[in-house]
C-alpha positions in Angstrom: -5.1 0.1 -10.1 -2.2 -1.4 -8.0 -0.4 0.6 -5.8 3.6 0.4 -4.8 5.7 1.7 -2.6 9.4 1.8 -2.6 11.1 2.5 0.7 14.5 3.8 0.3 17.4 6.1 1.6 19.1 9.1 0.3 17.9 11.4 -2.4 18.0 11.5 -6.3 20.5 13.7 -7.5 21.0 12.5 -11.2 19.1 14.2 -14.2 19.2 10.5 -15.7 17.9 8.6 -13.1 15.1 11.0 -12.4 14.1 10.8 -16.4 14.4 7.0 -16.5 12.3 6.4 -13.2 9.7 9.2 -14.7 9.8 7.0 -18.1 8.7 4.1 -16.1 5.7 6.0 -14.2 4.6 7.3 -17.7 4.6 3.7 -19.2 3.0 2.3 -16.2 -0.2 5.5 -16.0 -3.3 4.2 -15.3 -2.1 0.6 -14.5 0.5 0.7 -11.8 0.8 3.9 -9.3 4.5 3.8 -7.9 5.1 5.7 -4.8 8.8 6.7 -3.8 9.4 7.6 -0.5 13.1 8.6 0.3 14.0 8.5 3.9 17.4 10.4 5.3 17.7 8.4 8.5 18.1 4.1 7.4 16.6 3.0 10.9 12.7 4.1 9.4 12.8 1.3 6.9 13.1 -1.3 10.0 9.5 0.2 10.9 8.1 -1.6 7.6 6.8 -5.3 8.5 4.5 -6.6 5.6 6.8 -5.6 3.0 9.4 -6.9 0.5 13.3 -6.6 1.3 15.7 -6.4 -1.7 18.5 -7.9 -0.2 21.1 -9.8 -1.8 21.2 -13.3 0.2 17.5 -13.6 -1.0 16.2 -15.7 -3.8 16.9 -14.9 -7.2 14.1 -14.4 -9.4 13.5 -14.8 -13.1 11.7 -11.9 -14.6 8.7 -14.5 -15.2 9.0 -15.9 -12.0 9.0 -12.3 -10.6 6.1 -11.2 -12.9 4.6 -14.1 -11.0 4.9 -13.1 -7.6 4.2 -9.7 -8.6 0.5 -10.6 -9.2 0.5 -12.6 -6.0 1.9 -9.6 -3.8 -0.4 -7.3 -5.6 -3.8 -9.6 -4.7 -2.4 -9.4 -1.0 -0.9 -6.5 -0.2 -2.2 -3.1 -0.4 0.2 -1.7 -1.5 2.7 -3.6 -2.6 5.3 -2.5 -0.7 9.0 -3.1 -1.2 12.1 -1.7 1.0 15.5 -1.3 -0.4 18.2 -1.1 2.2 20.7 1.1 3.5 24.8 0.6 2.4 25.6 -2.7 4.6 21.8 -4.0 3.5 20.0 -5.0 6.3 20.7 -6.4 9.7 20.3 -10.3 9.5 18.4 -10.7 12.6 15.7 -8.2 11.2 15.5 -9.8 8.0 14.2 -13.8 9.5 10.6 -14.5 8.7 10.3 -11.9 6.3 10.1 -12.2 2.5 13.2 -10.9 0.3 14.5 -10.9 -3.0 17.5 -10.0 -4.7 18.0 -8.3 -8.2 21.5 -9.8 -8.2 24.4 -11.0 -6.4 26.2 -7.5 -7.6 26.1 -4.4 -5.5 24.1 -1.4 -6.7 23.7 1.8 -5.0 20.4 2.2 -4.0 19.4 4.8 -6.9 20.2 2.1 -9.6 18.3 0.0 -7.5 15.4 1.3 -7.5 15.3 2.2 -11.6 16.0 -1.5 -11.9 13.2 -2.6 -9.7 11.3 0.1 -11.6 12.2 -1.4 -15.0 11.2 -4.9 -13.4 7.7 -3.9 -12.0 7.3 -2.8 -15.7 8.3 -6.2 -17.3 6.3 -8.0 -14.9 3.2 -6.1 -16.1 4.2 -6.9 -19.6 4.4 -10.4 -18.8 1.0 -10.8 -17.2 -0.5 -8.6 -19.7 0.9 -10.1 -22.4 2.5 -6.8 -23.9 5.2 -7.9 -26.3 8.2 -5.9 -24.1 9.4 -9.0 -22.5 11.9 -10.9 -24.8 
């Protein structure tokens, strides 16, 4: 089974996001374990090193080429591990050498980030597993 982390501030207040992220953990049982962890203070996701940063100067990424990199991450790293910042993102300096991504060139708040990534994670199983969900 692979394992996942998402790294993220702040708390989940919405009924709706919690039933949407819970929809994705039932879809992915057995398969895909994703592992939330909510931090209050922003500075403990600059403790992460091997680790993914959403950000929103990093590449773009196709759901297939994401699927992709997915399976790549998830041969490597144990777990896959991916950090969503903080309301200004992350501090530029902190960011060289390390891998990022974006979801988009829009601003999201980090709750509707991480269903998103969610919804992604799913897609990209679909894809490699060649469940017809993707297109």
């Amino acid at each position: 089974m692979i394992k996942v982390r998402i790294l993220s501030v702040g708390k989940t207040k919405e009924a709706w996001l919690k039933e949407a992220l819970a929809e994705y953990d039932k879809r992915l049982t057995g398969r895909i374990e994703i592992e939330t962890i909510l931090f209050k203070d922003e500075s403990r996701l600059y403790e992460e090193s091997g680790a993914i940063f959403l950000d929103p100067e990093g590449p773009l990424l196709t759901s297939e080429a994401f699927a992709q990199k997915f399976e790549g991450w998830s041969q490597t790293m144990r777990p896959v591990t991916f950090v969503i910042g903080g309301a200004e993102g992350f501090d530029r300096a902190f960011l060289k050498g390390k891998e990022t991504i974006s979801l988009s060139k829009m601003t999201f708040t980090h709750q509707l980030t991480r269903l998103i990534l969610a919804e992604q994670i799913y897609r990209a199983h679909c894809i490699l597993s060649k469940i017809p969900y993707h297109k």
